[in-house]
N, C-alpha and C positions, 0 to 999 in steps of 0.2 A: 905195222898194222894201221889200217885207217877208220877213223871212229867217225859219226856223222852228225850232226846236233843239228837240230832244226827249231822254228820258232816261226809263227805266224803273227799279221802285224795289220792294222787296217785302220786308215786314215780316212776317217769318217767324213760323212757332207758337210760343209761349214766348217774345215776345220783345216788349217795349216801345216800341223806338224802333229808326230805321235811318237811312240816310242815304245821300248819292250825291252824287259832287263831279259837274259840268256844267260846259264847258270853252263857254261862252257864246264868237261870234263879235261883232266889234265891231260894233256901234250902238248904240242905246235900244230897253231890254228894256219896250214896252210894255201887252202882258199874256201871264197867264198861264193855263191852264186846268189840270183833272186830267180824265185819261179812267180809266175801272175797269167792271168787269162788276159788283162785288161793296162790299159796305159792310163796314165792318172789324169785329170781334166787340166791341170796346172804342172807345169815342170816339178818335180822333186830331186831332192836329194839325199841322198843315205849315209849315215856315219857312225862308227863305234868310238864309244870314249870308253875306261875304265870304271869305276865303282866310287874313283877320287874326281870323275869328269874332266878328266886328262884325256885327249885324241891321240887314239888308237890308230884309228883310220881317217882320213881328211874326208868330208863329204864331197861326193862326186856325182852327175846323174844317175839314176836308177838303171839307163840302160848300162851304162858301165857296169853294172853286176852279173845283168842276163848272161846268160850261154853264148857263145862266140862258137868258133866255129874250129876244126881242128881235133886233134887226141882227144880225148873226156878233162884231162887235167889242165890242159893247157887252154880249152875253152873258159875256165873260171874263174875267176877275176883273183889275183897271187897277193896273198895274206902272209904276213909273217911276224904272229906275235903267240906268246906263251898264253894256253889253256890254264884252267884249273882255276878259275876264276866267274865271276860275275861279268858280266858286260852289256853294258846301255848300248840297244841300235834306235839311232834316231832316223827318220822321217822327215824331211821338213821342206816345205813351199815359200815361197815370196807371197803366193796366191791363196785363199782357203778353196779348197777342192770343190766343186759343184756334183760330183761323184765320188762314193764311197771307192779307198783304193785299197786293194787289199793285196798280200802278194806274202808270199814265204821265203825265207830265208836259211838256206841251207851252209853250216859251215863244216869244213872236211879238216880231219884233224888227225892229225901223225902223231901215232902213240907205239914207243916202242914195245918190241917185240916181250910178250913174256918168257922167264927162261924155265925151264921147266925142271925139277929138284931133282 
């Protein structure tokens, strides 16, 4: 069964980096995507750490997240770590933003099947 967790995120004017803790529910967080209307005014990059701020995921561009193209599963970006946890997704530019960026983040999460008594 697949569970879906989301989390909105906006890296305001003037400002470089942001962040947002995500209170993931248990299974395997199998991918990820970003949804946005808008591209940010300075490159970014996106990354999860743990609760200990240990990397989950290495930061990579933003577009790297977006929707690809292909099946629904295989257009988004392939995740493979245990839910049931807290996790920091950061944000972060070289640049501070001259526009507000904002964007959502959707993660898709395989949780097994319940078995019914």
């Amino acid at each position: 069964m697949l569970r879906y967790e989301r989390a909105n995120l906006v890296v305001p004017i003037g400002s470089a980096s942001e962040s947002v803790i995500v209170d993931l529910p248990p299974g395997n967080v199998k991918r990820a995507v970003i949804f946005t209307t808008a591209n940010p005014s300075k490159e970014i990059e996106i990354s999860i750490d743990d609760s200990g701020r240990r990397t989950i995921v290495p930061g990579t561009n933003f577009r790297d997240w977006q929707d690809g193209q292909g099946e629904y599963m295989a257009r988004k970006k392939p995740m493979d770590f245990d839910g049931g946890r807290k996790v920091y997704v950061f944000a972060t530019s070289e640049e501070v933003q001259t526009a507000a960026f904002e964007f959502q983040i959707l993660f898709i999460i395989e949780q097994p099947e319940k078995k019914e008594a």
